[in-house]
C-alpha positions in Angstrom: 36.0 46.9 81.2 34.6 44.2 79.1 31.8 43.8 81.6 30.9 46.9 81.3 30.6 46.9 77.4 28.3 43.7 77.6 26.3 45.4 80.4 25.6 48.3 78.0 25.1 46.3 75.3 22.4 44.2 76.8 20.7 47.8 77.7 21.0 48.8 74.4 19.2 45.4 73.6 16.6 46.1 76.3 15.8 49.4 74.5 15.6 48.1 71.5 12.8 46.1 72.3 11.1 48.4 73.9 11.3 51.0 71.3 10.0 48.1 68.9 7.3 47.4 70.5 3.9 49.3 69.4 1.7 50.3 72.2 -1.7 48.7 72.6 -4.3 50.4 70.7 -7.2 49.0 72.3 -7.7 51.1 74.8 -10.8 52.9 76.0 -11.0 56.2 76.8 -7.4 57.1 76.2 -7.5 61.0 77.0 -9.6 60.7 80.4 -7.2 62.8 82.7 -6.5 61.4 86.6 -8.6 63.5 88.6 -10.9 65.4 85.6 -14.4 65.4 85.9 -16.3 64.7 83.1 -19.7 65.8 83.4 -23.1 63.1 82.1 -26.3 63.3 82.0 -26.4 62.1 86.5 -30.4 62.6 86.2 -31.4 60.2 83.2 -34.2 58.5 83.3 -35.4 56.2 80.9 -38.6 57.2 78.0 -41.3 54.9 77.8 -42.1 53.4 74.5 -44.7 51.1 73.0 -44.7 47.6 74.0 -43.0 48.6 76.7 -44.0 46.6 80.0 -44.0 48.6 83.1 -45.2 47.8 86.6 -46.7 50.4 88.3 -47.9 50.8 92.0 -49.4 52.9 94.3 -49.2 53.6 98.1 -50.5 55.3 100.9 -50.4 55.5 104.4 -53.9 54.4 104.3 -53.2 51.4 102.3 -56.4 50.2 101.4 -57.3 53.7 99.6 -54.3 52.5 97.3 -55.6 49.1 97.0 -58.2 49.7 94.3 -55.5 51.4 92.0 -53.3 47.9 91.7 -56.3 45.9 91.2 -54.6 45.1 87.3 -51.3 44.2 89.2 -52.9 41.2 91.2 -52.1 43.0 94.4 -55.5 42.5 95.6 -56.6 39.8 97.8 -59.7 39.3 99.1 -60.4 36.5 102.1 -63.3 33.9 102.5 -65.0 37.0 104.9 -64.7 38.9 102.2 -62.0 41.5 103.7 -59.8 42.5 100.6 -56.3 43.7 101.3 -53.1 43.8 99.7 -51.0 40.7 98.1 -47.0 40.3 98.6 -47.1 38.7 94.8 -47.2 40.9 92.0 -48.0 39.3 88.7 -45.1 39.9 86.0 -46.9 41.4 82.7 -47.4 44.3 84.3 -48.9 46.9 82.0 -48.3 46.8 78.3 -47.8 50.1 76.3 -50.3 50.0 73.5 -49.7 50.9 69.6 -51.2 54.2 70.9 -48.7 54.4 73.8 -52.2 53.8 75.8 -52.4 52.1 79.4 -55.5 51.2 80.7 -54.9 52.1 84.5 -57.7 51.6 87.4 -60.1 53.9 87.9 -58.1 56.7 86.2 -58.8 54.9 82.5 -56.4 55.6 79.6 -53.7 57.3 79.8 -51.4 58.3 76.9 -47.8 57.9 78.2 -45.3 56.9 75.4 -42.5 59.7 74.8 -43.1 60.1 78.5 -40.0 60.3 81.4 -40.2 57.7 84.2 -41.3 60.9 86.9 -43.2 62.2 84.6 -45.3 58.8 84.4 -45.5 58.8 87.9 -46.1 62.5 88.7 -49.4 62.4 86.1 -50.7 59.4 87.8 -49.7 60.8 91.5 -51.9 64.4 90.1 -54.2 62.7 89.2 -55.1 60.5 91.6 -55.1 63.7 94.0 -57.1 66.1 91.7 -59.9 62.7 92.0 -59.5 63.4 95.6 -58.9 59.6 96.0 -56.2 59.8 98.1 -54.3 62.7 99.6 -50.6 61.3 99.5 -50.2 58.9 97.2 -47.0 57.8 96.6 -46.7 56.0 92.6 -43.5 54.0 92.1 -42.8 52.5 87.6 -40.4 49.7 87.3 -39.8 48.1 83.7 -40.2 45.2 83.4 -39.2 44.0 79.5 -36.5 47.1 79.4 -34.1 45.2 77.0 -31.0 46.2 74.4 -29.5 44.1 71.9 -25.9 44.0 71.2 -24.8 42.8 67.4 -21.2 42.4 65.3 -17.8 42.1 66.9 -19.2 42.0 70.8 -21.1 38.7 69.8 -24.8 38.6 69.0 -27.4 38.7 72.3 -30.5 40.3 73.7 -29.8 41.6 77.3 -32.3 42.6 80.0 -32.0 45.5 82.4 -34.2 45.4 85.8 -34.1 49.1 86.4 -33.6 50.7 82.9 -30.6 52.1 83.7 -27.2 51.1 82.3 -24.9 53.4 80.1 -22.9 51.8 76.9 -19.9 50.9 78.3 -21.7 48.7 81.0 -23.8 47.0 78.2 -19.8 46.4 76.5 -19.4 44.7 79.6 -22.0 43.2 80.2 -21.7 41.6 76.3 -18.4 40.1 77.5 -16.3 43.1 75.9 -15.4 44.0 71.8 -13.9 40.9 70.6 -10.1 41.6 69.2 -11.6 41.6 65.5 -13.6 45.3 66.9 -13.1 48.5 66.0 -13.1 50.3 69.4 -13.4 53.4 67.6 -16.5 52.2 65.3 -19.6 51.6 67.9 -23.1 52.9 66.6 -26.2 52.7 68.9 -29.3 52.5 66.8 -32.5 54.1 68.2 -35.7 54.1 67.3 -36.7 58.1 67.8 -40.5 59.5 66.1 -41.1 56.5 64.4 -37.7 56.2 62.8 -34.3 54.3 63.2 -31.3 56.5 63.6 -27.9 55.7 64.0 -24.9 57.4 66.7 -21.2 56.6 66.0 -18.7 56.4 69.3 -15.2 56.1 69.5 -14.9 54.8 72.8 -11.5 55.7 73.0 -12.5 59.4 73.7 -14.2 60.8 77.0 -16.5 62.8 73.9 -18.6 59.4 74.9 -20.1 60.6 78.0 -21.7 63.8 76.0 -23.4 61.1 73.7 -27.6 61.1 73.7 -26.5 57.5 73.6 -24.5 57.6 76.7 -27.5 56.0 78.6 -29.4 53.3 76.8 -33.3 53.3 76.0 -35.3 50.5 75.4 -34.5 48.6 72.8 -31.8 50.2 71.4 -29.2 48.3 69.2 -25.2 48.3 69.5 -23.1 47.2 66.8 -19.6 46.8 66.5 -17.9 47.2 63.8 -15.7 44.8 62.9 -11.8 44.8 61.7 -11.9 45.4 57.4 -9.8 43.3 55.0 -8.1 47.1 54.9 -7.9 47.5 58.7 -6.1 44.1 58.8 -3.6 44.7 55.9 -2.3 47.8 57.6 -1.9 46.3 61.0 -0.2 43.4 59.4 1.9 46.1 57.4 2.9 47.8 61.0 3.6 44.4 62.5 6.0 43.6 59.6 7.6 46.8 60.0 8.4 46.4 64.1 9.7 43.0 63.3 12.1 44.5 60.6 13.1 47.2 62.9 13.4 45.0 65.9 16.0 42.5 63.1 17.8 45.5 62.2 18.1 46.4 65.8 19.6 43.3 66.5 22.0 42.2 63.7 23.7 46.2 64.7 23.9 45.2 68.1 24.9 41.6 67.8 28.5 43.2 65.1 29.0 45.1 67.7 29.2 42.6 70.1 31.5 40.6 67.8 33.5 43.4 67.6 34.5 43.6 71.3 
C-alpha cells in the first residue's frame, strides 16, 4: 500500500513538472497543418535592377549564327587561320545594368530592361533577334551573376550571394545560420528598394501568412533585419520564468508534506 502512495506521488511530481514547464516559443510556422497545402508564388522569377550583373547567352542549332551575339561575353575565339568559333570560358562581369537600366547587347544595341522579369529579358531578346531575321531558333538563357541579399540584427551581420536568384526568406534564415536566441521570431522586416524608394515588410515567421508575403521570394539586394529582444521583451520573459519556478516550488513543498505525511 505504501508503494503505491510513493508510486503516485512521484507521478504527481512528474506532472508537476511538466505542467511547469512553458512550451518553446521559438518556433516557426506554428499553425502549418500536417498535410495542408499552402499555396506561393511556384512561378517567381527574379526583376532585374540597376547594377545588376547578368550573363546572358544565346544558342542555336547553327552555332556560329549565335556566335556574334556573345561576342561581349568572351565566348568568341578566333584561331591563327582565322576560323572563329565558340569559347568553353565565359568571362565573369557579364553585363552590367546601367543607371538607365540600359545594356548594351551585340548587334541588337541598347536595350532598356530594369523592372523587367527574367523570361521577359529573354523572350525580348529571343523576338528580337527573330524579327532581325538573324537566326530562326534562337534559344537566350540570363543568369545573375552579383544577385546578393544582406541580412542585419539578431541573425548576425553578412552579405550573401545567390547563383540563381532564387531563394525565399526562410532559406536566407538559414543560410545566415538561423535568428540568434536574442530575435524576435515574430519581428522580421525585408527592406526593398521598389520605384526608387525603400519600403519595409514585417513577418511573423511563426505564421504560414509568410508564404502570401511579396517578400516570400527575395530580389536583389533586399535587406533582412531581425529584431532583436527589448529591455521590455526580456523583463517579461524573466517575469514568466520567475513565475514557473514559483509554481514549480509551490508544487513541490505540497507534494514533499504529503509525502511526510505518509
Amino acid at each position: 500500500m505504501k508503494g503505491k502512495s510513493i508510486f503516485l506521488v512521484l507521478m504527481t511530481i512528474l506532472l508537476a513538472i511538466s505542467a511547469c514547464s512553458s512550451p518553446k516559443e521559438f518556433v516557426y510556422l506554428q499553425d502549418m497543418k500536417e498535410g495542408v497545402g499552402y499555396p506561393y508564388d511556384v512561378k517567381h522569377e527574379a526583376v532585374i535592377h540597376y547594377n545588376d550583373r547578368l550573363a546572358i547567352t544565346v544558342s542555336s542549332k547553327s552555332p556560329e549564327l549565335a556566335i556574334p551575339f556573345n561576342a561581349n561575353l568572351g565566348v568568341v575565339e578566333v584561331s591563327s587561320n582565322g576560323t572563329v568559333s565558340e569559347s568553353s570560358h565565359l568571362q565573369s562581369n557579364g553585363y552590367r545594368v546601367d543607371q538607365n537600366g540600359d545594356i548594351n547587347f551585340p548587334i541588337l544595341g541598347k536595350l532598356h530592361i530594369e523592372g523587367l522579369r527574367v523570361s521577359e529579358v529573354t523572350e525580348m531578346i529571343r523576338n528580337m533577334i527573330i524579327e532581325g531575321k538573324y537566326i530562326k531558333d534562337p534559344i537566350v538563357s540570363l543568369e545573375f551573376l552579383n544577385f546578393r541579399f544582406s541580412v542585419l540584427g539578431a541573425s548576425g551581420s553578412a552579405t550573401y550571394t545567390v547563383e540563381d536568384g532564387r531563394i525565399n526568406l526562410l532559406e536566407a534564415i538559414a543560410k545566415a545560420g538561423d535568428i540568434a536566441s536574442n530575435g524576435r521570431v515574430n519581428k522580421v522586416a525585408v527592406i526593398r528598394e521598389e520605384n526608387g524608394e525603400h519600403k519595409m515588410y514585417m513577418h511573423d515567421l511563426r505564421s504560414t501568412e509568410i508564404f502570401k508575403s511579396p517578400c516570400f521570394y527575395l530580389q536583389q539586394n533586399d535587406i533582412i533585419y531581425v529584431e532583436p529582444s527589448t529591455r521590455k521583451d526580456n523583463e517579461e520573459k524573466g517575469f514568466r520564468i520567475a513565475t514557473t519556478v514559483l509554481s514549480f516550488a509551490t508544487a513541490v513543498s505540497s507534494i514533499l508534506l504529503l509525502i511526510l505525511r505518509l
